[in-house]
C-alpha positions as CSV (number, residue, x, y, z in Angstrom):
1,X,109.6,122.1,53.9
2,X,111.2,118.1,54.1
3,X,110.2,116.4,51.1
4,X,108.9,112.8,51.8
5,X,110.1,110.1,50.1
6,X,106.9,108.2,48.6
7,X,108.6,104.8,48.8
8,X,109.3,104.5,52.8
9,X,107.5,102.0,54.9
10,X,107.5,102.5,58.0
11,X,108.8,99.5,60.1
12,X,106.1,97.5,61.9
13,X,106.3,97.4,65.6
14,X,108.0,93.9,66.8
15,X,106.9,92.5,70.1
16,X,108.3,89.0,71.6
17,X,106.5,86.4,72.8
18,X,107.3,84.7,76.3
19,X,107.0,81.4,75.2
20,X,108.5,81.0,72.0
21,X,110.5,83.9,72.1
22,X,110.0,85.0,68.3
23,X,109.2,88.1,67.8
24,X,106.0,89.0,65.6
25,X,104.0,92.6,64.9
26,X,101.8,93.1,67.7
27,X,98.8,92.4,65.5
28,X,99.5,88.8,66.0
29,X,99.7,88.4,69.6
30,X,97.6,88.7,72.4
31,X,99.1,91.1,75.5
32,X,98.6,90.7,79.2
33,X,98.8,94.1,80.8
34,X,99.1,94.4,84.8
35,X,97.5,97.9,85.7
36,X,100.2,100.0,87.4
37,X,97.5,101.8,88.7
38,X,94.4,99.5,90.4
39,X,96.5,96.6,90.0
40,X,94.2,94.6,87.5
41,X,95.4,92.1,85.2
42,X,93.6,92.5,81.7
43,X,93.8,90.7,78.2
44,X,94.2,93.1,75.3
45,X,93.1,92.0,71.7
46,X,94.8,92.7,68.4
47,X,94.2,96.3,67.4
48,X,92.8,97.2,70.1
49,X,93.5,99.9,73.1
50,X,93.3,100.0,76.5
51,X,92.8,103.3,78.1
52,X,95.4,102.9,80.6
53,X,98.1,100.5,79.2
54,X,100.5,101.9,81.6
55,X,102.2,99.0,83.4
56,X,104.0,95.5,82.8
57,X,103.1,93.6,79.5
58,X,103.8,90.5,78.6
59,X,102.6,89.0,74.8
60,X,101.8,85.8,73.8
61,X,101.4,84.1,70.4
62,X,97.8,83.2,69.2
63,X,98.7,79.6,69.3
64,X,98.1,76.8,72.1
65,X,101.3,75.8,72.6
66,X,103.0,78.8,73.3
67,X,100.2,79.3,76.1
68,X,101.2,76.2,77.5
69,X,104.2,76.9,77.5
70,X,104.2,80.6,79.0
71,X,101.7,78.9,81.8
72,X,103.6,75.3,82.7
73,X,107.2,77.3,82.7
74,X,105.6,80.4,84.4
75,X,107.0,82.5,82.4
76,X,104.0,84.4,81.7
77,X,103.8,84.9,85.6
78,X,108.0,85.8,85.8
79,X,107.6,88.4,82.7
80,X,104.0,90.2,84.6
81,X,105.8,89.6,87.8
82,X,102.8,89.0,89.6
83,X,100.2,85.7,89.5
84,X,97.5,85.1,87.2
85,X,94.2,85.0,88.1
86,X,91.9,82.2,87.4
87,X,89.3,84.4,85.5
88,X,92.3,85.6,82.9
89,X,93.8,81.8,82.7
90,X,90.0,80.8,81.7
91,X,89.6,83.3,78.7
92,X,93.4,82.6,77.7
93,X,92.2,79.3,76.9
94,X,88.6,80.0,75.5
95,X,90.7,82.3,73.2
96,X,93.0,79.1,72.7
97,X,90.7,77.1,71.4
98,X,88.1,79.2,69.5
């Protein structure tokens, strides 16, 4: 039996943001997955799961100017490889701002 050592902590999961380029736990960011499968673009909260997250994903800080930045230098579009629609740009920025 492997004995566990009641001091570890596990290291939180690091993604990078496509604007800023810092990388930050997941819980702060907000991912845009492109659906391998039907080809939908999607907006996935902190904590919470999509039930097929299989495909490209791109994160973005919960700040304004980063999603400036990720839309003016499309480097939210280079990172999903694809364009983004116009219903996923509008709740980027309701999110933005409220």
């Amino acid at each position: 039996m492997l004995a566990v050592d009641p001091s570890f902590q596990p290291r939180p999961i690091l993604r990078q943001c496509v604007a800023c380029r810092k990388p930050q736990e997941r819980s702060h960011l907000i991912r845009v997955v492109l659906d391998r499968i039907g080809k939908q673009m999607r907006i996935g909260f902190p904590g919470e799961r999509f039930p097929v997250a299989s495909g490209r994903s791109a994160y973005v800080c919960r700040d304004e100017r980063c999603l400036k930045i990720a839309l003016k230098g499309k480097k939210l579009q280079k990172a999903l490889k694809s364009s983004i629609p116009d219903d996923i740009l509008e709740c980027l920025n309701d999110l933005m701002k409220g």
